[in-house]
DSSP file (Angstrom, degrees, kcal/mol; ACC not computed):
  #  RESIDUE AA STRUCTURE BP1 BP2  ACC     N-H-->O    O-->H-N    N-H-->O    O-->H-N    TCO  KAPPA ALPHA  PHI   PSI    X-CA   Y-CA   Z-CA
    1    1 A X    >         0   0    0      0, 0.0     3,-2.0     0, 0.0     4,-0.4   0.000 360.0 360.0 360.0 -22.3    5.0   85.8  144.5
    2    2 A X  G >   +     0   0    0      1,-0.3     3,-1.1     2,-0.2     4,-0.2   0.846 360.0  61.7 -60.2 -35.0    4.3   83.6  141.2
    3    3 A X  G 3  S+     0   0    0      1,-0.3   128,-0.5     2,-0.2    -1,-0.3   0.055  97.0  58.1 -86.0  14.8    5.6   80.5  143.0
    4    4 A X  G <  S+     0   0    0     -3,-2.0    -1,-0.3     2,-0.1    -2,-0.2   0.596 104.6  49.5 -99.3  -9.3    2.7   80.9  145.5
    5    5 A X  S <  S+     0   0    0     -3,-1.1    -2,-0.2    -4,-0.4    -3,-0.1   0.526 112.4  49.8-119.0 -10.5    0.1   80.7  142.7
    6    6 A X  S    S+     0   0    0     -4,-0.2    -1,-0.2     2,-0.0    -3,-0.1   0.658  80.5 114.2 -85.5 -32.5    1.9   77.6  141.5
    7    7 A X        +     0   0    0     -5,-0.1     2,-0.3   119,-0.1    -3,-0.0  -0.296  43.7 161.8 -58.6 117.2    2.0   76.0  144.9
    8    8 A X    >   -     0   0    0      4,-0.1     3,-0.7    -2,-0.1    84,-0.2  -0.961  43.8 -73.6-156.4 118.3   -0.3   73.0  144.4
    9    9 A X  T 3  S+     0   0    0     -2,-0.3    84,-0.2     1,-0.3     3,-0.1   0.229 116.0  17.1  -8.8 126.9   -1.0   69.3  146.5
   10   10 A X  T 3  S+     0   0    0     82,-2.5    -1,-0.3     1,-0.2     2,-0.2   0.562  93.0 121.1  44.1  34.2    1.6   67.3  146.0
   11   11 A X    <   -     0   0    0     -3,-0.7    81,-0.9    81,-0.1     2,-0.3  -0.743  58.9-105.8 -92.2 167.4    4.4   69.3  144.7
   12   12 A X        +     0   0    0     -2,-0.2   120,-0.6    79,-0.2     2,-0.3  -0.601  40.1 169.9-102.0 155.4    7.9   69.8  146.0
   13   13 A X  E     -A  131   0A   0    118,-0.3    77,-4.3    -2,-0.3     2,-0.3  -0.941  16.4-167.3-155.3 148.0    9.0   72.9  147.7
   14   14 A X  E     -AB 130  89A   0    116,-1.9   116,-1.5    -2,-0.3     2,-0.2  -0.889  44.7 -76.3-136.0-159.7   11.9   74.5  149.7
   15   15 A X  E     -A  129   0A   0     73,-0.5     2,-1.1    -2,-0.3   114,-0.2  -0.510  50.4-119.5 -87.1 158.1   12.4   77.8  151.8
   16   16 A X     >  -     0   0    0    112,-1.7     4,-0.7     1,-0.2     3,-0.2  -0.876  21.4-150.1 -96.5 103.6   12.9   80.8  149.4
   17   17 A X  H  > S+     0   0    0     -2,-1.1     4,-1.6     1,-0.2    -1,-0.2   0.890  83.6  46.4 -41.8 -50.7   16.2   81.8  150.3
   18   18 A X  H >4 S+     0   0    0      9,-0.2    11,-0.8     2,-0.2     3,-0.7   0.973 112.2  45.7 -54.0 -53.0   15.6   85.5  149.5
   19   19 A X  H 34 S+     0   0    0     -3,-0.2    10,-0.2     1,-0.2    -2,-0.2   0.861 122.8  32.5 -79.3 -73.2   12.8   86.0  150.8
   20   20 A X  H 3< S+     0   0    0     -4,-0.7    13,-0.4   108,-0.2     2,-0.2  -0.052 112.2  54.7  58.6 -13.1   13.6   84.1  154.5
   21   21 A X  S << S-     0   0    0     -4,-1.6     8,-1.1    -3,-0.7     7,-0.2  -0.741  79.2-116.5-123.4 175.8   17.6   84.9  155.0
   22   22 A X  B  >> -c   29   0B   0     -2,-0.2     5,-2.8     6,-0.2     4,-2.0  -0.416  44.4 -88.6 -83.6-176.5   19.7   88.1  155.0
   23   23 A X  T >45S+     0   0    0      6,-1.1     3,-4.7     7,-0.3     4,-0.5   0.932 134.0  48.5 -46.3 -63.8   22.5   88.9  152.5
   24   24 A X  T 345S+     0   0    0      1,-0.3    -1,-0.3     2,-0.1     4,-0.1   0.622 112.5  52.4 -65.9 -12.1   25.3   87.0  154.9
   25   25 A X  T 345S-     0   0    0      2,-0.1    -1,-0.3    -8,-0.1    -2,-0.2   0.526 130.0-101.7 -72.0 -18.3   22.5   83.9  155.0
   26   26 A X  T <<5S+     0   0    0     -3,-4.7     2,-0.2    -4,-2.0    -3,-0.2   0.465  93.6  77.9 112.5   4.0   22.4   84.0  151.2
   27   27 A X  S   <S-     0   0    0     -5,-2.8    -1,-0.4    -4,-0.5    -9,-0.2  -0.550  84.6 -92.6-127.8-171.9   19.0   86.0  150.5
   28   28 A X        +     0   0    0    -10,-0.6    -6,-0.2    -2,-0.2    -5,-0.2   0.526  65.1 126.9 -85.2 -19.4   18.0   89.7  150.6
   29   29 A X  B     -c   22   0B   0     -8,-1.1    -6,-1.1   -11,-0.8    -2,-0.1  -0.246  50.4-149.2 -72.2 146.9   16.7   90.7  153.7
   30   30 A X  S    S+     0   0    0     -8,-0.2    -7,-0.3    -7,-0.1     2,-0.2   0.981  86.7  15.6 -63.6 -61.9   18.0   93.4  155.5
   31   31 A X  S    S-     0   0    0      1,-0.1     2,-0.2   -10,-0.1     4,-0.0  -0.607  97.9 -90.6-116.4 153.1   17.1   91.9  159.5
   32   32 A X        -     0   0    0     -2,-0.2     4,-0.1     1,-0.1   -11,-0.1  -0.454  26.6-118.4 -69.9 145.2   16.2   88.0  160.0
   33   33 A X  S    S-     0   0    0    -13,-0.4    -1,-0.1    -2,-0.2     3,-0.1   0.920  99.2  -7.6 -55.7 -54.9   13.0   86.9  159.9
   34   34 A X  S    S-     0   0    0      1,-0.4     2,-0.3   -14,-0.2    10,-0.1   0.833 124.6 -17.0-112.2 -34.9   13.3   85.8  163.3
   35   35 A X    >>  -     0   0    0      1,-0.1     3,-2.1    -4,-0.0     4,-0.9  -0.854  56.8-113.0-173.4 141.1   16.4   85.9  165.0
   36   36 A X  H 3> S+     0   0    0      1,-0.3     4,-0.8    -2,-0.3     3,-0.4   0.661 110.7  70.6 -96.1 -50.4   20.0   86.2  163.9
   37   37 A X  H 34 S+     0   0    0      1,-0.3    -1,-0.3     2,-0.2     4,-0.2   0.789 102.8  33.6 -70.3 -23.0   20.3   82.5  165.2
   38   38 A X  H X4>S+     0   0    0     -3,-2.1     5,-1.7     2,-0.1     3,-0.9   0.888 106.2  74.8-106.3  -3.7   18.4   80.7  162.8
   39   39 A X  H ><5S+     0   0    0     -4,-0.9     3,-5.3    -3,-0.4     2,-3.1   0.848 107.0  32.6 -54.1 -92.3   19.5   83.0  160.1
   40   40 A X  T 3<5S+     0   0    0     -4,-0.8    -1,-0.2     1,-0.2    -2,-0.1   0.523 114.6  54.7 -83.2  54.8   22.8   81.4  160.1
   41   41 A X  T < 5S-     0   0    0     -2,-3.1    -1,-0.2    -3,-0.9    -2,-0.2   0.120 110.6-129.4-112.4   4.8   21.9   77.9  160.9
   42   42 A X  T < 5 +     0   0    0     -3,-5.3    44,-0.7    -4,-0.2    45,-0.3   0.939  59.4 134.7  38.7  78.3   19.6   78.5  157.9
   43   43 A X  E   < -D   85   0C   0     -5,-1.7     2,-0.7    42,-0.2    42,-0.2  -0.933  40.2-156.5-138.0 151.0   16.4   77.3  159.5
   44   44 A X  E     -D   84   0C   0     40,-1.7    40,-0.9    -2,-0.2    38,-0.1  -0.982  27.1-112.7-127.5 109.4   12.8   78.7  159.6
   45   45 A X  E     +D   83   0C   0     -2,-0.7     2,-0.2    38,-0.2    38,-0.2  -0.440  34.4 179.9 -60.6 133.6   10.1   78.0  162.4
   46   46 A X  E     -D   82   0C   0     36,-2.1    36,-3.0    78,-0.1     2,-0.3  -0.637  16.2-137.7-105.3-178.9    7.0   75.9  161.3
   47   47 A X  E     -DE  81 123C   0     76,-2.3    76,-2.8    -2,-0.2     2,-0.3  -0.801  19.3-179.6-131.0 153.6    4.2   75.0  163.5
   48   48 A X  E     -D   80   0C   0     32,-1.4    32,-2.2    -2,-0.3     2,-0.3  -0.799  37.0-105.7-153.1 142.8    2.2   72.1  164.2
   49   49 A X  E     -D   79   0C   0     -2,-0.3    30,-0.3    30,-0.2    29,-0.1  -0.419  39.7-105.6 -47.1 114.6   -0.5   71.7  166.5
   50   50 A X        -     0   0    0     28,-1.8     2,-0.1    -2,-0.3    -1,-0.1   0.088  34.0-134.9 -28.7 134.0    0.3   69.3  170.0
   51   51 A X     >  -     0   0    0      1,-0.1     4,-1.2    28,-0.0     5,-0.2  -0.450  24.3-107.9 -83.2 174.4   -1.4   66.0  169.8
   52   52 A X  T  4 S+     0   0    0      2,-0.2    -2,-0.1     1,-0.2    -1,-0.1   0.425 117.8  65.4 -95.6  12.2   -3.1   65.1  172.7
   53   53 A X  T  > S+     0   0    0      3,-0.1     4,-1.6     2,-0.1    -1,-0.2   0.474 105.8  52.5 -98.9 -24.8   -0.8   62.5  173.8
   54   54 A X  H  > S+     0   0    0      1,-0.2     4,-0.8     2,-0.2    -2,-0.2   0.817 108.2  48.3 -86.5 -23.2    1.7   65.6  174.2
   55   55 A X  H  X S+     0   0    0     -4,-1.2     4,-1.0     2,-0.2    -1,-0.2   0.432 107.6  52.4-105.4  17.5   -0.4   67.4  176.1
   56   56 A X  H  > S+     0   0    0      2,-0.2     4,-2.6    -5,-0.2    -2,-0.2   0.783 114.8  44.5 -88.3 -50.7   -1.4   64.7  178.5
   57   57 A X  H  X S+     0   0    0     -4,-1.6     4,-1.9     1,-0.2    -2,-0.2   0.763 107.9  52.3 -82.1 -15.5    2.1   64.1  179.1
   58   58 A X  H  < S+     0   0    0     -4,-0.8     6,-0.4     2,-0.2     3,-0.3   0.972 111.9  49.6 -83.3 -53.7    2.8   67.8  179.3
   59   59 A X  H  < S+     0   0    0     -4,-1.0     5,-0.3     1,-0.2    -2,-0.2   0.938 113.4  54.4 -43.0 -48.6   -0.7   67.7  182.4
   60   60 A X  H  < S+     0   0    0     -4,-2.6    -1,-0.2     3,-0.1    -2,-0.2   0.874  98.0  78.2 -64.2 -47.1    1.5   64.7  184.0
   61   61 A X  S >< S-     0   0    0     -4,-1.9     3,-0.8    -3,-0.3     4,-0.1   0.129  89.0-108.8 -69.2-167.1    4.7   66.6  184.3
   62   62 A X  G >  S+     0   0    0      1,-0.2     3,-1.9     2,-0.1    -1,-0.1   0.819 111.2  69.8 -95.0 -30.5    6.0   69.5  187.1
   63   63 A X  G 3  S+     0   0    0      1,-0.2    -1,-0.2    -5,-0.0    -4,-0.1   0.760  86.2  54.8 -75.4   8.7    5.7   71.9  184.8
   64   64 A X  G <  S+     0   0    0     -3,-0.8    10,-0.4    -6,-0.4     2,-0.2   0.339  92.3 116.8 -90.7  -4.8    1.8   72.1  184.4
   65   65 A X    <   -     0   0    0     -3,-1.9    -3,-0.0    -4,-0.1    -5,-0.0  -0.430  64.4 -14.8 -78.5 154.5    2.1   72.6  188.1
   66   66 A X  S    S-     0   0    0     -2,-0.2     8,-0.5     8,-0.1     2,-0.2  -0.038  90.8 -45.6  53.2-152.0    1.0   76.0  190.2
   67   67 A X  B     -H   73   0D   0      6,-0.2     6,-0.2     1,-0.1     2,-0.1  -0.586  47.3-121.5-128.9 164.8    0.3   78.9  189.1
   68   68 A X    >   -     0   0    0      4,-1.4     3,-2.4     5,-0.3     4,-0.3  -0.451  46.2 -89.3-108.8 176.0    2.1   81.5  186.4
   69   69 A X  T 3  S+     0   0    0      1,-0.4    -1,-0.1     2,-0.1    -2,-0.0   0.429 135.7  55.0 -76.5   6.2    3.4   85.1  187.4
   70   70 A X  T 3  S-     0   0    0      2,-0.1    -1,-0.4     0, 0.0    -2,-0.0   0.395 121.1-119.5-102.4  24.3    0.3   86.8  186.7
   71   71 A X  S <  S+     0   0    0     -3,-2.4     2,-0.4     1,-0.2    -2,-0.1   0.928  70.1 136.9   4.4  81.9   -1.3   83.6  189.6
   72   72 A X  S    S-     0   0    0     -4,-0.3    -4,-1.4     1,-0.2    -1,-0.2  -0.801  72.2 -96.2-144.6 134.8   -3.4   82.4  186.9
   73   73 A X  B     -H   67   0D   0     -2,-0.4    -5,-0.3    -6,-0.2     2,-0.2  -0.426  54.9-101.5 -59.4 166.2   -3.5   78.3  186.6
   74   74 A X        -     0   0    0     -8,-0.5     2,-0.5   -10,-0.4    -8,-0.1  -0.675  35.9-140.4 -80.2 148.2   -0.7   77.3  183.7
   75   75 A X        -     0   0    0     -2,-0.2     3,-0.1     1,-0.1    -2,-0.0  -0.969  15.8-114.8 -95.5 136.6   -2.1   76.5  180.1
   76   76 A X        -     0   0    0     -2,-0.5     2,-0.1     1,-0.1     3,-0.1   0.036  37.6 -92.0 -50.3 159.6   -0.7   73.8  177.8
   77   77 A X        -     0   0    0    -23,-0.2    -1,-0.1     1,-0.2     3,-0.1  -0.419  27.4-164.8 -76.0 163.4    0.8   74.4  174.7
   78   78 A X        +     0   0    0     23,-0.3   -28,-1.8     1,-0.2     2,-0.2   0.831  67.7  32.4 -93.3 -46.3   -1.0   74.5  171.7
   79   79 A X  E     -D   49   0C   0     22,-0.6     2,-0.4   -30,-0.3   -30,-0.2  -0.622  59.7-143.1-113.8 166.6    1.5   74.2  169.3
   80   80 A X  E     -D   48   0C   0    -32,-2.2   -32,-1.4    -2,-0.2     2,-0.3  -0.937  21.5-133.0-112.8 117.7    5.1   72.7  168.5
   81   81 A X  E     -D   47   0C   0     -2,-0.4     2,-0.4   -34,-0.2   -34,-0.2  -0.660  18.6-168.7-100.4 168.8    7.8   74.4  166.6
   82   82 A X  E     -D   46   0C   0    -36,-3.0   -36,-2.1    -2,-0.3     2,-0.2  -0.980  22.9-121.4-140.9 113.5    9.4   72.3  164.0
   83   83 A X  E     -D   45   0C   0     -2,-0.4     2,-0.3   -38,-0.2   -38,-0.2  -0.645  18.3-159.5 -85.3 142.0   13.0   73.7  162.1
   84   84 A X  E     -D   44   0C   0    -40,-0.9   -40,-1.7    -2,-0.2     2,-0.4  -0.888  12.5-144.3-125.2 123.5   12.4   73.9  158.6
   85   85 A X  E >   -D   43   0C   0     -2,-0.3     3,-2.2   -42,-0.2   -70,-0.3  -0.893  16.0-130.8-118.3 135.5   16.4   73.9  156.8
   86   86 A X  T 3  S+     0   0    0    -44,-0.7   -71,-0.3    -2,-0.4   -69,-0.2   0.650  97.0  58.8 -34.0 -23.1   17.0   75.9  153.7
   87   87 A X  T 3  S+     0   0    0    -45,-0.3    -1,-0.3   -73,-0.1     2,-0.3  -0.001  87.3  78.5-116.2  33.8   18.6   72.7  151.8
   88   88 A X  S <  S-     0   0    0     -3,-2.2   -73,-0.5   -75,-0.0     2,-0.4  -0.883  74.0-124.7-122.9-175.8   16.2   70.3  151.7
   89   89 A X  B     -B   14   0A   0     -2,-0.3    27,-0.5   -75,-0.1   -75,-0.2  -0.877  29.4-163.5-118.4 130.1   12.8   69.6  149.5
   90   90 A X        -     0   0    0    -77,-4.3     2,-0.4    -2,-0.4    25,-0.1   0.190  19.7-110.8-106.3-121.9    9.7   69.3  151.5
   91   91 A X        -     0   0    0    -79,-0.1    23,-0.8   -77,-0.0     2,-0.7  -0.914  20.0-137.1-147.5 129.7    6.4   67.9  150.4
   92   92 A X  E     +F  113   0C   0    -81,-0.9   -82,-2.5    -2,-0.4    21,-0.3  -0.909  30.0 165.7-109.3 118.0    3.0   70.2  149.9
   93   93 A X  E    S+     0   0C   0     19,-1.1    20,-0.2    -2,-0.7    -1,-0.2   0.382  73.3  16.3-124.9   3.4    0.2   68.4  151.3
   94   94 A X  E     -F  112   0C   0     18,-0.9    18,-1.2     3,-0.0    -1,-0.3  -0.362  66.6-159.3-152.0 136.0   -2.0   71.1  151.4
   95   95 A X  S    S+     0   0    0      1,-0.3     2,-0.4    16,-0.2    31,-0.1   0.642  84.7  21.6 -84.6 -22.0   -1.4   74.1  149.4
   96   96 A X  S    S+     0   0    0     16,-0.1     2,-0.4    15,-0.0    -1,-0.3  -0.687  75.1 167.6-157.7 114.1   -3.4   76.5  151.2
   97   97 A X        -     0   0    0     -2,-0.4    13,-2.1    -3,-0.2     2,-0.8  -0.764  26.8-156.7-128.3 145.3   -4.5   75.7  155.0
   98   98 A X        +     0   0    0     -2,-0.4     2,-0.4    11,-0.1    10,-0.2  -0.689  31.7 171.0-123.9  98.6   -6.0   77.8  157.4
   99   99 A X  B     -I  107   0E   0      8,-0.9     8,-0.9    -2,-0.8     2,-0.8  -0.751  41.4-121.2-120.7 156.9   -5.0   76.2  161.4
  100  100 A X        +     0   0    0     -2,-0.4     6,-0.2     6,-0.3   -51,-0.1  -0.756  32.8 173.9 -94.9 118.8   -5.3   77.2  164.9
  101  101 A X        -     0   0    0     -2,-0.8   -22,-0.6   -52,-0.1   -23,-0.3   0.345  68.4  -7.9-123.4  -8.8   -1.5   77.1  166.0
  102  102 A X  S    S-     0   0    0      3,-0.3   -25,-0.0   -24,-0.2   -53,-0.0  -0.758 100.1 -51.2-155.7-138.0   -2.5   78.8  169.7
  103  103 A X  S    S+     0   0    0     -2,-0.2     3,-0.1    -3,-0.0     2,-0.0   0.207 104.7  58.9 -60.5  -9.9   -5.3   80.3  171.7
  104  104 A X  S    S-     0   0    0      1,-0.3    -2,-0.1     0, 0.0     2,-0.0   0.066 100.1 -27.0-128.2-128.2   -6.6   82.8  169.7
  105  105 A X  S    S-     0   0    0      1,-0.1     2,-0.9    -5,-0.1    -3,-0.3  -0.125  74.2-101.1-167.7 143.0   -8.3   83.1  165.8
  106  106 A X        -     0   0    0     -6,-0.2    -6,-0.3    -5,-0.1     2,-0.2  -0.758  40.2-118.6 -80.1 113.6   -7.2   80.4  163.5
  107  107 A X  B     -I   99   0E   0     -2,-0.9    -8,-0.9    -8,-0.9     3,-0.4  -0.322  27.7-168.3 -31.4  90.8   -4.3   81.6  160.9
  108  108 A X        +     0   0    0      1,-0.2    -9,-0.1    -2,-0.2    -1,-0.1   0.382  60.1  62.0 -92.2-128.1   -4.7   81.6  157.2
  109  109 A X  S    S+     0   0    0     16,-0.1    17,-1.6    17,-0.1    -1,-0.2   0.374  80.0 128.6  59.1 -11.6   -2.2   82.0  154.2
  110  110 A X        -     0   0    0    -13,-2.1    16,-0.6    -3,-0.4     2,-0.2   0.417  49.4-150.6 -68.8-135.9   -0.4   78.8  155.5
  111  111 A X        -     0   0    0     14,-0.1    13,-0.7   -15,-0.1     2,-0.6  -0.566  16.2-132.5-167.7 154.8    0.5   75.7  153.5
  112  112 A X  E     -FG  94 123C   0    -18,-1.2   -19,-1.1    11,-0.2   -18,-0.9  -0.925  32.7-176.4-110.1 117.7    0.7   72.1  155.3
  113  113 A X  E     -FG  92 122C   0      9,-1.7     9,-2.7    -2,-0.6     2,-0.4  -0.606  20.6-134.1-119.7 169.7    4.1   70.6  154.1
  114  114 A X  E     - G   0 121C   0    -23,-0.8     2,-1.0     7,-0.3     7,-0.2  -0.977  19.9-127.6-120.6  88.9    5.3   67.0  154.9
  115  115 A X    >>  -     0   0    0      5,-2.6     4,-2.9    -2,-0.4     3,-0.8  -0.523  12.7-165.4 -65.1 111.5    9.2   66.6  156.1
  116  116 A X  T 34 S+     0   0    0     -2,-1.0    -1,-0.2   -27,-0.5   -26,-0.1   0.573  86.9  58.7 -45.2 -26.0   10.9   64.0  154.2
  117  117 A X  T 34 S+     0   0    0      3,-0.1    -1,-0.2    -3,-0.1    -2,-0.1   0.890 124.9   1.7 -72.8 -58.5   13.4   64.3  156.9
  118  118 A X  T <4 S-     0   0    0     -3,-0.8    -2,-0.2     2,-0.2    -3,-0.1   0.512  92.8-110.3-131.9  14.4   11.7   63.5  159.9
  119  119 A X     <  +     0   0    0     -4,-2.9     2,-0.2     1,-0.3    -3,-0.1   0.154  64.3 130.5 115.7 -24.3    8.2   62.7  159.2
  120  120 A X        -     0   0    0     -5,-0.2    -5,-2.6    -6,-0.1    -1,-0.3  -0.559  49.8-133.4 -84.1 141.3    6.2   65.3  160.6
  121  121 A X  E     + G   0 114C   0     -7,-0.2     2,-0.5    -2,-0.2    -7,-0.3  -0.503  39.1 168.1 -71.0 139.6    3.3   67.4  159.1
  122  122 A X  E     - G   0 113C   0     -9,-2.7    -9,-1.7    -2,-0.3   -74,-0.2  -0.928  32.4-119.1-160.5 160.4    3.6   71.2  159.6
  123  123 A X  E     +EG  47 112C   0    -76,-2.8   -76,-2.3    -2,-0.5     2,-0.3  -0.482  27.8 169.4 -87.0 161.4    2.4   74.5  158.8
  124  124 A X        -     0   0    0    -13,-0.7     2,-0.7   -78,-0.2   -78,-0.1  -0.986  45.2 -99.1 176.2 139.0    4.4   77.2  157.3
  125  125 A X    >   -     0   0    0     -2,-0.3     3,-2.5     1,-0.2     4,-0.5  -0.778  41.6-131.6 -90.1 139.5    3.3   80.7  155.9
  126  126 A X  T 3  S+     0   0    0    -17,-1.6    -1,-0.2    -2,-0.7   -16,-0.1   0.453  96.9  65.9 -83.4  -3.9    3.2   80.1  151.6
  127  127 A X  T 3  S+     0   0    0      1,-0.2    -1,-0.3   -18,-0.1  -108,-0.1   0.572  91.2  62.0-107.8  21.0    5.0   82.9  150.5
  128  128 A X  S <  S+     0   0    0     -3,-2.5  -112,-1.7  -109,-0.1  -108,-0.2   0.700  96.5  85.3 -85.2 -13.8    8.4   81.7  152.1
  129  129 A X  E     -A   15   0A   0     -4,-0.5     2,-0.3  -114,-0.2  -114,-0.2   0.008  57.2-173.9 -69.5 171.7    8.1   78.8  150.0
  130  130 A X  E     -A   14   0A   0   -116,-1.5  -116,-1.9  -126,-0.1     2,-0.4  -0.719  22.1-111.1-167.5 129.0    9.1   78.2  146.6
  131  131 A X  E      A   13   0A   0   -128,-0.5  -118,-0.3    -2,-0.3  -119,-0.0  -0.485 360.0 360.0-124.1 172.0    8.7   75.5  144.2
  132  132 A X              0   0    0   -120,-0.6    -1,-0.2    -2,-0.4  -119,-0.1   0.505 360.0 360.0 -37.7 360.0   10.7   72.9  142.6
C-alpha cells in the first residue's frame, strides 16, 4: 500500500506481482484475480472507454442488429479491455482518476497509465500497481 501513496504524474509503474498473480504466477494470491488464463499469460485487464468512432462502427455492423434475449434493443459497448503484462513499465498519466468504464456510477480509485507498448491510455485500479 506505500507504493500507492507514491504513485504520482509522470512516474513509471508495473503490475505488482504479489498482489495480481498466484504463487505458480510468481505472487501470493491464493485464486487469480480474474481467471486462471491470464494468471499464467501474466496479464491483467485495464479499461478504456470506446471512442466514438468505435461505436459508430460497432452501430454499422450486424451485431448492433435486433434485439437481445431479454427482446430489449442491443447497447453499445462502453468500454474496451486492454492486457496489461506483468514485464513491462507503463507510464502514470494520472495518478488518481475517477472514469465511467460502462452504464452505471463512474469508478474511482483508478490511475490512467499510458502503454509504452502500444500506445493506448487506460485505466487500471492503483493498488495493483507499483512503482519504479
Amino acid at each position: 500500500m506505500n507504493d500507492v501513496k507514491k504513485l504520482k504524474k509522470g512516474c513509471l509503474v508495473r503490475l505488482n506481482r504479489t498482489i495480481c498473480f498466484t504463487e505458480e504466477g510468481g505472487g501470493k494470491r491464493e485464486y487469480p484475480l480474474t481467471n486462471y488464463f491470464n494468471d499464467e499469460r501474466g496479464t491483467v485487464e485495464a479499461h478504456r472507454p470506446c471512442t466514438s468512432d468505435e461505436q459508430r462502427a460497432w452501430y454499422n455492423s450486424d451485431e448492433s442488429k435486433g434485439m437481445n434475449s431479454a427482446g430489449e434493443s442491443k447497447l453499445p459497448p462502453q468500454c474496451t479491455i486492454v492486457s496489461l503484462y506483468k514485464d513491462r513499465v507503463y507510464e502514470v498519466l494520472r495518478a488518481r482518476a475517477r472514469v465511467r468504464l460502462g452504464w452505471g456510477n463512474p469508478v474511482g480509485g483508478m490511475a490512467m497509465l499510458l502503454c509504452t507498448h502500444s500506445g493506448e491510455e487506460v485505466y487500471i485500479k492503483r493498488e495493483l500497481l507499483e512503482v519504479l
